[in-house]
C-alpha positions in Angstrom: 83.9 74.8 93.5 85.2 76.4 97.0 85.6 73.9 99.8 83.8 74.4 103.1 85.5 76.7 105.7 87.2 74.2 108.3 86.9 75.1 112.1 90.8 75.9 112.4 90.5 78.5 109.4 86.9 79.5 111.2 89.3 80.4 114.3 91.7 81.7 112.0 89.7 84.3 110.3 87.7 85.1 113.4 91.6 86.2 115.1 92.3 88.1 112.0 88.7 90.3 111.8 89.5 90.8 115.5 92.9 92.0 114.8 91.8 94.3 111.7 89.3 96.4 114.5 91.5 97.0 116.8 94.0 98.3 113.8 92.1 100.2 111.5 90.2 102.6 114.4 92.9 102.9 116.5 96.1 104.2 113.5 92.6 106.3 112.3 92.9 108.0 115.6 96.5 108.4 115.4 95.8 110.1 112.0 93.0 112.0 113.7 95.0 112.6 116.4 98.0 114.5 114.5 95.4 116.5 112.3 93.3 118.3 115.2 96.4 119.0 117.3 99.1 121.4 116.4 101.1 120.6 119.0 101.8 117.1 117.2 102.5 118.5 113.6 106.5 118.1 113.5 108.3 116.1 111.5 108.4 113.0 113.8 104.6 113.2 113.9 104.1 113.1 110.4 106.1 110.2 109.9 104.6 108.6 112.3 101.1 109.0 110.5 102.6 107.5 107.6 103.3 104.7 109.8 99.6 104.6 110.6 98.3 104.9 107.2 99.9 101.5 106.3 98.9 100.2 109.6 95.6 101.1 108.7 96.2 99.1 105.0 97.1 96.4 106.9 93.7 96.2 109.1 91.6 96.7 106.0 93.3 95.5 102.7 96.3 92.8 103.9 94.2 90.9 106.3 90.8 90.4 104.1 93.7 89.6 101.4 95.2 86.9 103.8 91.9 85.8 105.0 91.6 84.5 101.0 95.1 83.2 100.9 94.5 81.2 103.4 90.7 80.0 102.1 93.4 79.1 99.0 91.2 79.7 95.8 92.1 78.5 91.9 93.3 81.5 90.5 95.2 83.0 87.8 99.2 83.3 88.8 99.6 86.9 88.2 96.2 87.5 89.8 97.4 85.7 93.2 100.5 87.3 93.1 98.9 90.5 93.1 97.1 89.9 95.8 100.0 88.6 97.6 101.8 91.7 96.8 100.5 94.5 99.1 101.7 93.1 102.8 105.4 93.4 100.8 104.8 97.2 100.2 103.3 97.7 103.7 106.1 95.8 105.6 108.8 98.0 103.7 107.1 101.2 104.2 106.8 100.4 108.1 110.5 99.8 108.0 111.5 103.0 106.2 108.6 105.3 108.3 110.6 103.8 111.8 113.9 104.9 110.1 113.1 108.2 109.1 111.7 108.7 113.1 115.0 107.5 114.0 116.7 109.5 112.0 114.9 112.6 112.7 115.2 111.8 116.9 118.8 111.5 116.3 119.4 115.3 114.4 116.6 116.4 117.1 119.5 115.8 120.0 122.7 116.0 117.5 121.4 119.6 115.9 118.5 120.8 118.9 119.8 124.2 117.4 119.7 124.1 113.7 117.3 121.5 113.9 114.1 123.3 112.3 116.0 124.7 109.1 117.2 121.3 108.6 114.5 119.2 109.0 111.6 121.5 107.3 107.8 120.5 106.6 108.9 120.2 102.8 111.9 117.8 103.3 109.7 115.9 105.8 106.8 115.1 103.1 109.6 115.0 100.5 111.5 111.9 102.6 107.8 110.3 103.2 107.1 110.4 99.1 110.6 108.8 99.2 109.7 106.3 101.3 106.5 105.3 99.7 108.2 105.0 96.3 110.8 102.5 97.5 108.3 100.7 99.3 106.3 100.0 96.0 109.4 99.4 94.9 110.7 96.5 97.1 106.9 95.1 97.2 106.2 94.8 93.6 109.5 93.3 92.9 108.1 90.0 92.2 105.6 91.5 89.2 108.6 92.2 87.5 109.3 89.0 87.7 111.0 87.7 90.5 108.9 84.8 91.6 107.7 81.9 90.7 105.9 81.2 87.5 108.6 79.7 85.5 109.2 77.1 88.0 105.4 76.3 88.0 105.5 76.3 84.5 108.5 73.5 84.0 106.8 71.7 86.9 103.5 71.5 84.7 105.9 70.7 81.7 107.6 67.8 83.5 103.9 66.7 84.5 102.7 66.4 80.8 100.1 69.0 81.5 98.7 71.1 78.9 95.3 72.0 81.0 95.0 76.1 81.5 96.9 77.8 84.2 95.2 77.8 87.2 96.6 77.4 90.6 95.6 77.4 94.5 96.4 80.6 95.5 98.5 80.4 98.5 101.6 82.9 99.4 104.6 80.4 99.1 102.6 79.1 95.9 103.7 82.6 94.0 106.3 84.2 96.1 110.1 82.8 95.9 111.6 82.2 99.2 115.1 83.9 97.4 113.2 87.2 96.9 112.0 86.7 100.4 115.2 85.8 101.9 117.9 87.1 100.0 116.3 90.6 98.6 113.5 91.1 101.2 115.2 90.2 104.5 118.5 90.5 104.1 118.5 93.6 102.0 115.2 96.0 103.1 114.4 94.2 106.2 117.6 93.2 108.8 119.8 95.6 107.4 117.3 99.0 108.0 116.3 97.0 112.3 120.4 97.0 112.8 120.4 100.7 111.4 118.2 101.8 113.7 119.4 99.6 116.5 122.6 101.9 116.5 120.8 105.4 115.8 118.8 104.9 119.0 121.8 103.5 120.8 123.6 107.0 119.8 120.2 108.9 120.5 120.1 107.8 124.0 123.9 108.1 125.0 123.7 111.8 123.4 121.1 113.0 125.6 122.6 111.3 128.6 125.9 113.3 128.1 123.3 116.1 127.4 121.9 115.8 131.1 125.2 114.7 133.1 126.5 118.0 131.2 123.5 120.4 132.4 122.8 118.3 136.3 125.5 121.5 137.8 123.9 124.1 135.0 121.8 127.1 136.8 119.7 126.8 133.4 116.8 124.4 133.6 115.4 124.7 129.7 118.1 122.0 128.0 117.6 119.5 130.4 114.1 120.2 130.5 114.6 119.6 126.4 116.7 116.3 126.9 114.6 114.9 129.6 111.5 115.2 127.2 113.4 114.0 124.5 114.3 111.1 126.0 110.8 109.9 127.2 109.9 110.3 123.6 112.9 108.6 122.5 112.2 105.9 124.6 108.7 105.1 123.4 109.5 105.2 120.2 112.0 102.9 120.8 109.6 100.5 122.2 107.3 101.0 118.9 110.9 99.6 117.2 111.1 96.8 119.5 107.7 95.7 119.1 108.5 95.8 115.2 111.2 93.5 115.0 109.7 90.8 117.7 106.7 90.9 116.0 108.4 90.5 112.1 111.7 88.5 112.7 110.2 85.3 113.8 108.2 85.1 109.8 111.4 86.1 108.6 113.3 83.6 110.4 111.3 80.5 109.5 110.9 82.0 105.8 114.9 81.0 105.9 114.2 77.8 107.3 112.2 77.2 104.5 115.2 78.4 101.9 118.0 76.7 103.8 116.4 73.6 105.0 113.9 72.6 103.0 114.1 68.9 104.3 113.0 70.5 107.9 109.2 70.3 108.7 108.1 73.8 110.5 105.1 72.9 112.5 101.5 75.0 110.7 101.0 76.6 114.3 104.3 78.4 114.5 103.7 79.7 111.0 100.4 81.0 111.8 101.8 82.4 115.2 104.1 84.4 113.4 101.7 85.7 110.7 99.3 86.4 113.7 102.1 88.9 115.3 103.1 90.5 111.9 99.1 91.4 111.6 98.9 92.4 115.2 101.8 95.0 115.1 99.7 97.3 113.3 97.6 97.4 116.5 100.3 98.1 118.7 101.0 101.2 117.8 98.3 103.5 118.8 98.3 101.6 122.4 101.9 102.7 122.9 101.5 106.2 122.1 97.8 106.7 124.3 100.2 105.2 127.2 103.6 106.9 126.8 102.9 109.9 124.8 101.4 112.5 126.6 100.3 114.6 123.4 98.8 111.8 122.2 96.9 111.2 125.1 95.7 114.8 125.3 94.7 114.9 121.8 92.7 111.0 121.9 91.1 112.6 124.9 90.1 115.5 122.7 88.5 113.4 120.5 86.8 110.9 122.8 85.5 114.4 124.6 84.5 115.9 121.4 82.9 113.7 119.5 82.1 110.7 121.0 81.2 111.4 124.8 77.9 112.7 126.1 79.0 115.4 127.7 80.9 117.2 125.2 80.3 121.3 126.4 81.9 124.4 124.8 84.8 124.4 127.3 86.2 121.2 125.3 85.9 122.8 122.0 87.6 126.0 122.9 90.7 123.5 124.5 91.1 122.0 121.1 91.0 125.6 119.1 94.0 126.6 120.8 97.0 125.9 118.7 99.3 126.8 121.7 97.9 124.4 123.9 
């Protein structure tokens, strides 16, 4: 029989719903966004809906999933673990999405000439299958049996229990801190963040050799390239930043948990942190309306188009234009 709903998990779901409308609308207009304009159909963009398509997974498949975790029902093992299971995939295929942006920012300045026969629409959707696959990958890791059933299992034994196998379905119940540590973190999560650290480090002191080199230049059109290139270097560097402070303090208490398991973590900090991992996947679309001008252009579009009063003919033409 399911307990009442306490006034702290009351609060707790009622931050989470919250949370999942700002996500969910605002990566669908980043999607929307990159599929009405053609000035935003490069590569970079089309990563960059891949990282709003598990943005928008986490608004409207992890969070209801959490919201149960945390109501903790008697479930089947396997059953809880595969509902534990997707915010694994998710988190992984943000981390590869933000290192495939970096990657392709980086030959953007490195190759500005060679560029678009390198990094071609096929190879683009080619490194995003890629990406996905390793993602399911990484996140379903514990299906295949890295978690922990057989220490439930001797932990019944030692008990004398021979009832069925039912248990409160609760994250740390199913998933082992060593895949969370050892595999998860210190494989697929730290090592990608430090990756990237140095690309964009590399990224930004290649354009500003790029514009000390061209400030004496009569020509205008490559530091007109750089300068752009580092305003959208620069916010999607921020994006990054917001990543890692928003997923490194889970990730840090996860190994307090493995490496001091004596030490009491207070239940706010842990819900603090689950908060921000949830609320990255809002952040997104709020950086790129502020520091991206094409994505301003083309939100306007849409706000203009479909959703304001006084949408007229002129707007409709604006947003036929390809070249615009």
């Amino acid at each position: 029989m399911a307990h009442p709903v306490s006034a702290f998990q009351a609060a707790y779901i009622s931050i989470e719903v919250l949370i999942a409308l700002v996500s969910v609308p605002g990566n669908i207009l980043v999607i929307w966004a990159v599929k009405m304009n053609q000035a935003l159909r490069d590569a970079t963009f089309c990563f960059i809906v891949s990282l709003a398509v598990a943005d928008v997974a986490v608004g409207a498949l992890v969070i209801p999933l959490a919201i149960i975790i945390n109501i903790g029902p008697q479930t089947e093992f396997y059953s809880c673990l595969m509902v534990a299971c997707p915010v694994l995939i998710l988190t992984e295929s943000s981390i590869l999405a933000l290192l495939a942006i970096a990657v392709d920012r980086y030959l953007r300045v490195k190759i500005p000439v060679r560029y678009k026969s390198v990094v071609t629409p096929r190879r683009a959707a080619v490194a995003i299958a890629g990406c996905w696959i390793v993602s399911f990958l990484v996140g379903l890791t514990p299906m295949f049996g890295w978690n922990n059933l057989n220490k439930m299992r001797r932990t019944q034994e030692l008990n004398g229990s021979h009832t069925q196998f039912v248990i409160k379905c609760q994250f740390e119940t199913v998933i082992s801190m060593e895949y969370m540590v050892y595999f998860n973190f210190f494989v697929w999560v730290l090592p990608p963040l430090v990756l990237m650290l140095l690309i964009y480090l590399e990224v930004f002191n290649l354009i500003r050799k790029q514009l000390n080199k061209k400030v004496s230049s009569s020509s205008n059109d490559p530091q007109k390239y750089y300068g752009k290139e580092l305003k959208i270097a620069k916010s999607l560097a921020l994006v990054l930043f917001l990543f890692a402070l928003s997923w490194l303090p889970l990730h840090i208490l996860n190994c307090i948990t493995l490496f001091c398991p004596s030490c009491e973590t207070p239940h706010i900090l842990t819900y603090i942190a689950i908060f921000l991992t949830h609320g990255n996947s809002a952040m997104n679309p709020i950086v790129y309306a502020f520091r991206i001008k094409k994505f301003r252009t083309a939100f306007l579009q849409i706000w203009n188009q479909y959703f304001c009063c006084k949408t007229n003919k002129n707007v409709s033409t604006t947003t036929a234009e390809p070249g615009n």
